[in-house]
Structures are given as structure tokens and as C-alpha cells.
N, C-alpha and C positions, 0 to 999 in steps of 0.2 A: 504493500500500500504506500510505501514511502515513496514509491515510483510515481504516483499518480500525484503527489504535491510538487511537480516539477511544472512548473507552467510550460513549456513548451511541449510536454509529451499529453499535456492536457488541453493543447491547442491542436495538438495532432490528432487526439479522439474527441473530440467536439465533431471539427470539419469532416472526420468520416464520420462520425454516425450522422450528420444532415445529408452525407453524400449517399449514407447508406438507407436514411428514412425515406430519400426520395426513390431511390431504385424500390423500394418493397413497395411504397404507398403507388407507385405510377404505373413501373413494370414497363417503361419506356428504353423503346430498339429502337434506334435513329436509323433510316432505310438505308445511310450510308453503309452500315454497321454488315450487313448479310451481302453486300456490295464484295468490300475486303474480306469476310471471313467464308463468303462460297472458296476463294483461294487460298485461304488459310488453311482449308479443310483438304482442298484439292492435294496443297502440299504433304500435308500428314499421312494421305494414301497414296501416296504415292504417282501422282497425277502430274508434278511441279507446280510451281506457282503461277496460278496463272488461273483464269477463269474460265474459259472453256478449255477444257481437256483438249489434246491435238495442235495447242498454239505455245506459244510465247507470247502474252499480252500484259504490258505492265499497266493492271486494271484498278491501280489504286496509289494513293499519293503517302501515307505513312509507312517507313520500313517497320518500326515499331509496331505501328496499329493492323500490322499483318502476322508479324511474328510472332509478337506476344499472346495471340489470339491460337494461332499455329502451336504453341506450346501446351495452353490451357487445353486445348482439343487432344494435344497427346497426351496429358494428365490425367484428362478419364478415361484414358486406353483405348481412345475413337469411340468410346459408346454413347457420349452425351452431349449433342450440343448446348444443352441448357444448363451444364455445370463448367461446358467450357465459357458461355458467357459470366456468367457466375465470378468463376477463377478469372476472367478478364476483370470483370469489374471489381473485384477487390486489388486487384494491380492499380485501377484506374485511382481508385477513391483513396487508396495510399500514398500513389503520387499525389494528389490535390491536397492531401492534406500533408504532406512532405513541402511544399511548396510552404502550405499558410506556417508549418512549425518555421521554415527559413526563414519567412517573411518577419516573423513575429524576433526572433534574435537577432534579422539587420535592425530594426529598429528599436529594441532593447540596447543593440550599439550604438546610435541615433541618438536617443533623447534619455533624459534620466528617469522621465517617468513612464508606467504603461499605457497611457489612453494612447497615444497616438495607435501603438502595436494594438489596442486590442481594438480601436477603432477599423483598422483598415482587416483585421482576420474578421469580426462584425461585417463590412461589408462587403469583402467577397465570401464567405460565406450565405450570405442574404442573397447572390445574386444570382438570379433565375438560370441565364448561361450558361455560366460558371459551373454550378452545380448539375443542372440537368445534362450541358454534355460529357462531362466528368464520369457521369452514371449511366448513359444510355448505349457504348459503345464505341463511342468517339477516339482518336488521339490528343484531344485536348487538354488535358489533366496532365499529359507529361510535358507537352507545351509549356505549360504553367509551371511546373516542377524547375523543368533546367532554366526557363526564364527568372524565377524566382533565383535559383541557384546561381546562375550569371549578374542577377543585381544584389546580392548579397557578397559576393567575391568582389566587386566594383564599389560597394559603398566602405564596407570594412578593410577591404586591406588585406586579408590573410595571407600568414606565410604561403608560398609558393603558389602565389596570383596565377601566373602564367597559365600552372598546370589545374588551379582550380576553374577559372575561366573557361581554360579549351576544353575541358572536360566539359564544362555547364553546354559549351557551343555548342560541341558536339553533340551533347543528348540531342539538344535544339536541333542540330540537320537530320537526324535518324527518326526524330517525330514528328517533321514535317521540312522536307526541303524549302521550300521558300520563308523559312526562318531565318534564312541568310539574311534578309534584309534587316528584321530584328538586331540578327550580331552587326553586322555592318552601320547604322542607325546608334547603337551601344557605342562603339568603339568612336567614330567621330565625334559623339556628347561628351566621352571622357575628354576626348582633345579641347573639346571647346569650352567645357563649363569645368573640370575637375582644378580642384583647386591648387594654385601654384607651389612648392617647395623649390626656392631660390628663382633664380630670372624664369623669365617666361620658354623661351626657349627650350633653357638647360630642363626643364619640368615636363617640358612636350615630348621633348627626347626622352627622356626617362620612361615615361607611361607608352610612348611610340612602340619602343625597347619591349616594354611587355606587352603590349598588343598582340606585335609582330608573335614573340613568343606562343601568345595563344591562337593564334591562327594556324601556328605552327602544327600546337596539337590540336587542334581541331580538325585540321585535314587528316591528321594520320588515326584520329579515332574515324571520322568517316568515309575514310579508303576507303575499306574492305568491302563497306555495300556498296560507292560508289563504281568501283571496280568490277564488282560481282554482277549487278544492275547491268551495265554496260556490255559484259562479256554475255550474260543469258537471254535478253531483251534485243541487244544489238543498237541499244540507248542508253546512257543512262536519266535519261529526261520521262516522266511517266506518261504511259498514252491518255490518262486521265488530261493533262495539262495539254497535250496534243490535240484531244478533242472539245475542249474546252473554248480552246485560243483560237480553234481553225477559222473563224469569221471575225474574228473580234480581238484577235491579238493586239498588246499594245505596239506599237513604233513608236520611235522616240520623237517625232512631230505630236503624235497625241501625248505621250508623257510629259513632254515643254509644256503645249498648251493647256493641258488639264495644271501642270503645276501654276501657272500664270493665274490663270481662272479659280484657284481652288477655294482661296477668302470668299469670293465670291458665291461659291458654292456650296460652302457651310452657310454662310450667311442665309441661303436661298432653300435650308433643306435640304438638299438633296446628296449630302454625303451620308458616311457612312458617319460620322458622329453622335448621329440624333438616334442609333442603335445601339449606342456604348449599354446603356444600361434598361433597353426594354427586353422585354421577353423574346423569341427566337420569333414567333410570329406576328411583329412590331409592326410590318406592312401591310397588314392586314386592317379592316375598317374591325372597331370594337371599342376603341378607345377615345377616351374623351380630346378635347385639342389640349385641354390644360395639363392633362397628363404627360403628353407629348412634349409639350413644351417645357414643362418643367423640368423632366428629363433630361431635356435636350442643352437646358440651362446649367444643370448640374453639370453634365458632360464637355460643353465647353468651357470648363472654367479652369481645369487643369490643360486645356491646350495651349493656352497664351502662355506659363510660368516661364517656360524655355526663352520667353523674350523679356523678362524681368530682373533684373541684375542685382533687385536686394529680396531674390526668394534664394532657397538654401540650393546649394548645386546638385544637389542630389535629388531635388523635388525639380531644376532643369534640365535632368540629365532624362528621367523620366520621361516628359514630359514633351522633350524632343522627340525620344521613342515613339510616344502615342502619337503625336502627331507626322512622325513618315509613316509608319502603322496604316493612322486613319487614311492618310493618299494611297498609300499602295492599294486598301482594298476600295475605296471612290473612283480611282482612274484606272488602276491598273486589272485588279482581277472581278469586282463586285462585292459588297458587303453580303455576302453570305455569311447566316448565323453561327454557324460554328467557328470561324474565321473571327470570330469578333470577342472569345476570352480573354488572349492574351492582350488589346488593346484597353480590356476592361481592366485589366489587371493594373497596368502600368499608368491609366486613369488613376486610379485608386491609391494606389502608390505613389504618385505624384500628387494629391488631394491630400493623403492623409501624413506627409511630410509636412506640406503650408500649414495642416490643420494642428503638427506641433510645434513649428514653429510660432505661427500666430498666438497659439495658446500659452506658448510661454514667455511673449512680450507683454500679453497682457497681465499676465499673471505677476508679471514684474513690474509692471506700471502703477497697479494694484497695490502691492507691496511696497511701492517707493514712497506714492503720492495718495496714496488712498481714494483715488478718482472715483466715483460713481459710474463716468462713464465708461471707464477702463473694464470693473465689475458689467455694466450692461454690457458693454460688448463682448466679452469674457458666454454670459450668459447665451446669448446669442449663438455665438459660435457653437455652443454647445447642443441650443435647439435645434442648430440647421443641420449638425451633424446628426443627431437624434432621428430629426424629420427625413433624413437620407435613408438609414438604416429602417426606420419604419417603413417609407414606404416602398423598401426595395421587399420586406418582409412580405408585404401586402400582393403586390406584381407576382412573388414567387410562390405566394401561397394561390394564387387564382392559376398560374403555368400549373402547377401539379395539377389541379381540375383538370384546367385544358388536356394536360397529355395523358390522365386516366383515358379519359373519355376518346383521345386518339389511341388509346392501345385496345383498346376492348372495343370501339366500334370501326375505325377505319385499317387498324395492323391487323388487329385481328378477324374481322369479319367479311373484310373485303379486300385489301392486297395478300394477306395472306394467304386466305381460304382462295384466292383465287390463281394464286400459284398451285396451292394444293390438286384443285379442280383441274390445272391445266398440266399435271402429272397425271393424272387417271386418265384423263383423254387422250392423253398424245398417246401415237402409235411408236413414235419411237423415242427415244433422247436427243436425236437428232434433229428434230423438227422444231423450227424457226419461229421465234416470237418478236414479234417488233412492237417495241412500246419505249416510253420516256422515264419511268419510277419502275428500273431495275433492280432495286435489293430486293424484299420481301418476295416480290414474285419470281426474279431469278433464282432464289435460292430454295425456294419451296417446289417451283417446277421442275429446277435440275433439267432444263431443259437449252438449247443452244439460243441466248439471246442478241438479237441487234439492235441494242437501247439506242436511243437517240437522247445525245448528243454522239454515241460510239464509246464511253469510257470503256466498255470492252469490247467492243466490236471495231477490229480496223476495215471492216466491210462498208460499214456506216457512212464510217469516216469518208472513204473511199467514194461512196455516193454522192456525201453531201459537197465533195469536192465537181463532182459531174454533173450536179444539179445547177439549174438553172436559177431560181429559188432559192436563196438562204435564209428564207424565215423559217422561225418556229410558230403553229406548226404549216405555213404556207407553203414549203418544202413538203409534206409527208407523200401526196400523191405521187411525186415523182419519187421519191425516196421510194416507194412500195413498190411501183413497177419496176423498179432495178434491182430492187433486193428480192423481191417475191418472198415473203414469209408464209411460212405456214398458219399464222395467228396472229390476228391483230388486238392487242389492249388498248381501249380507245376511253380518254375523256370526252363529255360531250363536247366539249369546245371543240375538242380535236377533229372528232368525227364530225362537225359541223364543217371545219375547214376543209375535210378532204374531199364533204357534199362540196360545197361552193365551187373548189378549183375543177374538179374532176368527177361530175354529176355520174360515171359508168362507171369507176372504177370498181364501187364494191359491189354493184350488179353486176358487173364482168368477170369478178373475180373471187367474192367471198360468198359467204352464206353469215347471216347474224344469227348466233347461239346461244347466248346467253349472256343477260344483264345480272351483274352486281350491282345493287343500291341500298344505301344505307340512310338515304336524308331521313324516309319515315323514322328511324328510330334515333337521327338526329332529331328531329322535331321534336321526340317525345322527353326530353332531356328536362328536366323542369332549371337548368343552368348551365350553359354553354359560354364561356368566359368570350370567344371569338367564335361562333359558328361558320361564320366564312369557310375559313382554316380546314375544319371537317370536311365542309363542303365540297370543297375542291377536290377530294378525292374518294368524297362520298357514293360516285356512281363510274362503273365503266362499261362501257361493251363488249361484249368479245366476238370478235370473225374469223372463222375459219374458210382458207383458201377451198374451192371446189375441187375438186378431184381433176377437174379440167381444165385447169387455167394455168398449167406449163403455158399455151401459147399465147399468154398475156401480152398484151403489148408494151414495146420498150419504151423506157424509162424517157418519159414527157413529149410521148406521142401522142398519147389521148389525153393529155392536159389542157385544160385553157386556159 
């Protein structure tokens, strides 16, 4: 029991068991999750890595969040995918909560007292993201882990910087390669904001000195997979990010002008800022505008510090961070939710530095001059942290609803069950399904998928490169005639689009089999935090190709 009066090993089991109350209360799979772990599975039998059997396809972007998942799958001796998730998520919920114990000793060496530390483990603990993709499956959590791990070796000092740094990197490259921009981001903050020891120069050079070093090791902890990747693939770049980028890749004309543009574009909404601290389905209509806003209020207030020359360096070095973070996912890849922890993090950690340093000027002001006002705003600061912390409470206590209600009526009632159904049907393993929300259904049908965007399909790919057409989904009819699947999963929208462009195609060539729909028992919900959300993949179609339509017509011939 004397173990347990260590505050840091009790900041460690705090944050799992909220990581862990949330997985048992929700029972939330993020579709990404059956994406990476159909290959994770493949590898353990012997299939390699890779998602359809018969290929080389690198169909997923964390080396981690395949491995580690690969491991737990051989720990129940191939017979359990539900204790391989399991064994995943006690990996996951350990790092997140390894993160907040690191978080919580840099700033025990930070400041002399605990509120700031217990302020900022309070609010990433509180926050929806943070937590939910920590638990559902994600690479996230280790994310968080080495980035924590990298700003506690950078704020403290510790002996053998170098080697503690490239260690932090490199977790950071093996849980998600475009983490480089993070280290890279780090490393010029140090140069810019870390504080001098002797002239300015002689101090540059010094900390240069150990940079360099940890770059050092960071290439040589992520050779082995960058190598490996390379040699098995015949890339090492994942075809996730190949099919991702194929329309939409950034150039550096669009990277200039988006960075010119970018004030502008916080200002106007439309980055990835105003998602720092909402729930994953924050695009969604449900929410009030003041909520929004306020959010969004909160969230920009750590993006300026980096331009404030009497906040502490370490609340600018942050804070730089979040903000190339926030551009890279605005201009360069899209604020996609799971992408937006570690920006929340370093929010947070830039916020809850100012929040001890402010607290300890006033608290000295207090203590000099006995001000009143120094006490009010003393107090203040206190409620607005307060008022943070509650209502990040509130937002995450409505997400658990939300994603109950997404695992028991849309995971499981309808992409699941309708993978399930499309393994009974198929005549063979071999037979072709084309759709756009590949996890749950690819992984339940175990059957050969051509998702659209292509993350594991280079056939897709291949298409959408010969298509005329590069919308989604205003491309699908000519995608179909080229690809000819065996099975189409169709949203209405979808199948409305493929009416519009291509009025013959599915009279020419499919047969409709059967609808999944789940709005009626969406409706019956007596609380639905965002309905939209459900909605969206509350119904699909399924068509099956005719027996006769090998002589379909090619690909944006019968298009209009």
C-alpha cells in the first residue's frame, strides 16, 4: 500500500481506470481498428502483412498499431480476437496513462507547487479524444506516451538528453510516421525559445550538439522498420498515404499559400483548431454555436504564447508545437479526429504552464501588497480553469452516450452484421466488394475488398487514377465499370450518385439484395447526443453483380 501514496503511480491508475471505465461503459472499435488488425491477424497465420492474402499492400499507417495488435493475437494462441483486443487495449490505456505519470513529474520539475501538474493530468484526462481513442483501438495513446516522453526530456534536462530524446522520437516514428513533423517542430522551439546559458550562439551550438545527437538515435531506433517496410512493400511510404494524397496531395505552392492564408483561416473557422477540444464528431450539426465557440476560444489561447516573450519558454516551446500541429492537419492532411490528440495535448500543456505561471504572480502580488484585485484575479483564474475541466467533463460524458449507442446500433447491427451476412453469401473468398467504411465489414466478411479511397486496394487506386471523375462519390460509376465487383455496399447518398451519373448501371449490372437500416431504432433512442452521426451510416444497400454482367461495359462508357 505504500506504493499507492506515490502520487505519480496514482496519477498512473487514475488515467487508466477512466481509460478503462470508458472501454467497458462504450465497448467502442474505431472502424480504423479491424482496418490494421485484419493484417495483424493475417501476419500471425501466416499470410504476411498485409491485407488481402496474395499481395504486398502496406494497408495501414502505424508500425506499432499493427504489431502490437499482431502480438496480442498470438497471446491467445490465434483463438480470440476479443482478448487480442483486450490485451491491445491494456497496452493502449498504459501508455496514456505513462504519458499523464511523465506529464505530471515535468511539471513537479516546473513549479513548486501541484495544481498546475494536477491541473493539466485533470484535463487530458477529461478529454473526450484523448480518452476515447486511447480505448477504442487506435495508435494514439502511444502518440501521446513518446510525445509526453520527448517534452519531459526537453523541459528537464536529464542526464543523457540525447539518448533520452531519440528514444522519445523514435517511439514517435514507429507510432505514426508523420510524427516527424512533431520532432522536427520540437527541435527548432528548442532553438528558438530555450533559454540561453552564456552568449546566444555558444547556447545554440550546444543544444544544436544535442539535437543533432538525437536524431542520431532516432534514425537508428527506426531503421529496422524503415528498412524492412521498404525491402517487403517495395516502399517505405504506406499505400494508406498513397491513396489518401492521390487527388489532393499537398505541393508546396498550396503549403506557401495555405501558410500565408492560415490567420486568416483560424480566424474564419475553418481550421483544425476549433476541434482541439470537441468530441470526435464536432462536424456534425448537435451542438449549440456557444459551445462551439467557446471551445474554440479556449483552444486558441495557447496558440499565440509562442509569440509572447514574457510567457515561460516552455509554455513557447509548446505552443509552437500546437501550432505547426494545427497547419499541418488544416493545409496539409485534414483534421481528422484521431489526428487531433497529440495537438490537444500540447494545447494543454502549453495552457496549463501560463496557468502556473500566472498563478504564481498573483499569488505573489497577493503576498506583497495584499491587493484585492490580485486575490480577484487569483480567483478567476481559478474558475476558468475549473469551468474548463467541467465542461470538458460534460462533452465527454455525452461522447460515451454517443459511442454506446454507435457500438450496439451502427458497429454492431449494421457494418458488422453486414460483413457477417456478406461471408454467408459469398460463394467464394475471393469475391469483390466495393465500398468506402472498410474495417468492420472487411474484417467480418474476410472477403477481397476494393475500398474506396484504395487504402488496401492498389486496384482502386489504379482506377481512380483512369477515371475521368475525381469526386467522391461522383467517380463510383466509372470506378464500378472498371473494377467490376462482385458486391456493392452502398450509402444512400452514394447510390443516389451512381443513379444520377449512370441511370443503367445497376440495371445492367447488379441485382438489389438486401437493405440494412437502423434509423427506426435510431429514432426510438429517447437521447441521441448527435443523431446525424448514427445516421450517416445508419442504412446501406447491398448489390450483387448478375451472373451476366462479365460483358459490362468499360469503364465511362455508359456514363454521362
Amino acid at each position: 500500500m505504500s506504493l499507492l501514496r506515490r502520487p505519480t503511480l496514482r496519477v498512473f491508475l487514475i488515467v487508466f481506470a477512466v481509460g478503462l471505465a470508458w472501454a467497458v461503459t462504450t465497448g467502442q472499435i474505431w472502424e480504423d481498428f479491424y482496418i490494421t488488425y485484419r493484417a495483424s491477424r493475417n501476419l500471425v497465420e501466416g499470410r504476411g502483412l498485409t491485407y488481402n492474402p496474395g499481395g504486398r499492400v502496406h494497408s495501414f499507417t502505424s508500425p506499432l498499431g499493427v504489431l502490437l495488435p499482431a502480438a496480442s493475437y498470438a497471446l491467445t494462441g490465434r483463438s480470440s480476437d476479443t482478448a487480442a483486443l483486450w490485451i491491445f487495449r491494456m497496452m493502449s490505456l498504459s501508455a496514456l496513462a505513462g504519458a499523464a505519470a511523465l506529464l505530471w513529474r515535468t511539471f513537479r520539475a516546473l513549479f513548486p507547487a501541484a495544481a498546475p501538474a494536477a491541473l493539466l493530468v485533470a484535463l487530458l484526462a477529461a478529454d473526450s479524444k484523448t480518452i476515447g481513442f486511447s480505448a477504442n483501438g487506435m495508435e494514439t495513446a502511444f502518440v501521446l506516451f513518446f510525445l509526453a516522453w520527448s517534452l519531459w526530456a526537453v523541459f528537464t534536462r536529464p542526464p543523457r538528453l540525447a539518448i533520452h530524446l531519440g528514444l522519445a522520437w523514435g517511439g514517435l516514428m514507429w507510432s505514426r510516421p508523420d510524427s516527424c513533423l512533431y520532432i522536427a517542430a520540437t527541435g527548432l522551439g528548442v532553438l528558438l525559445f530555450a533559454p540561453e546559458a552564456g552568449r546566444f550562439l555558444t547556447s545554440r551550438a550546444t543544444w544544436g550538439t544535442r539535437l543533432l545527437a538525437a536524431a542520431a538515435v532516432t534514425a537508428l531506433v527506426y531503421a529496422p522498420w524503415f528498412l524492412w517496410a521498404w525491402n517487403y512493400y517495395g516502399s517505405p511510404v504506406p499505400h494508406t498515404i498513397v491513396a489518401k494524397g492521390l487527388f489532393v496531395g499537398p505541393t508546396a505552392g498550396k503549403i506557401l499559400g495555405g501558410l500565408i492564408r492560415f490567420p486568416i483561416t483560424i480566424i474564419q473557422g475553418d481550421s483544425s483548431l476549433k476541434s482541439t477540444f470537441l468530441p470526435y464528431y464536432d462536424g456534425w450539426s448537435g451542438w449549440s454555436e456557444w459551445v462551439s465557440f467557446a471551445t474554440f476560444a479556449v483552444a486558441a489561447v495557447p496558440f499565440a504564447f509562442f509569440l509572447l516573450p514574457f510567457v515561460r519558454w516552455e509554455a513557447r516551446l509548446a505552443s509552437f508545437v500546437y501550432a505547426t500541429g494545427h497547419f499541418y492537419l488544416s493545409v496539409v492532411v485534414g483534421p481528422w479526429p484521431w489526428y487531433i490528440p497529440p495537438v490537444t495535448l500540447l494545447g494543454l500543456v502549453a495552457g496549463a504552464i501560463a496557468f502556473g505561471q500566472a498563478r504564481g504572480v498573483l499569488e505573489g502580488l497577493q503576498r506583497q501588497s495584499g491587493s484585492p484585485a490580485a486575490d480577484g484575479l487569483r480567483r478567476a483564474l481559478w474558475l476558468l480553469a475549473g469551468g474548463v475541466v467541467l465542461g470538458s467533463l460534460v462533452m465527454t460524458t455525452l461522447m460515451a452516450r454517443q459511442a454506446r449507442l454507435e457500438t450496439r446500433i451502427i458497429a454492431g447491427n449494421v457494418r458488422g452484421a453486414i460483413g457477417v451476412w456478406l461471408h454467408e453469401q459469398a460463394r467464394s473468398p475471393s469475391e469483390t466488394v466495393f465500398l468506402e467504411p472498410l474495417g468492420y465489414i472487411g474484417f467480418f466478411s474476410n472477403l477481397r475488398m476494393l475500398d474506396y479511397p484504395g487504402l488496401a486496394s492498389p486496384e482502386v487506386v489504379a482506377a481512380r487514377r483512369r477515371a475521368v471523375s475525381k469526386a467522391y462519390p461522383g467517380s463510383w460509376p466509372e470506378l464500378i465499370r472498371d473494377l467490376r465487383p462482385d458486391w456493392l455496399v452502398l450509402r444512400p447518398f452514394e447510390l443516389s450518385a451512381i443513379v444520377r451519373k449512370d441511370p443503367q448501371l445497376l440495371g445492367e449490372a447488379y441485382d438489389h439484395v438486401k437493405t440494412f437500416d437502423a434509423t427506426p431504432e435510431i429514432a426510438r433512442q429517447s437521447f441521441v447526443p448527435v443523431p446525424a452521426f448514427l445516421e450517416y451510416d445508419g442504412t446501406f444497400e447491398i448489390y450483387r453483380r448478375k451472373p451476366l454482367a462479365d460483358a459490362l461495359t468499360p469503364s465511362g462508357a455508359g456514363a454521362k
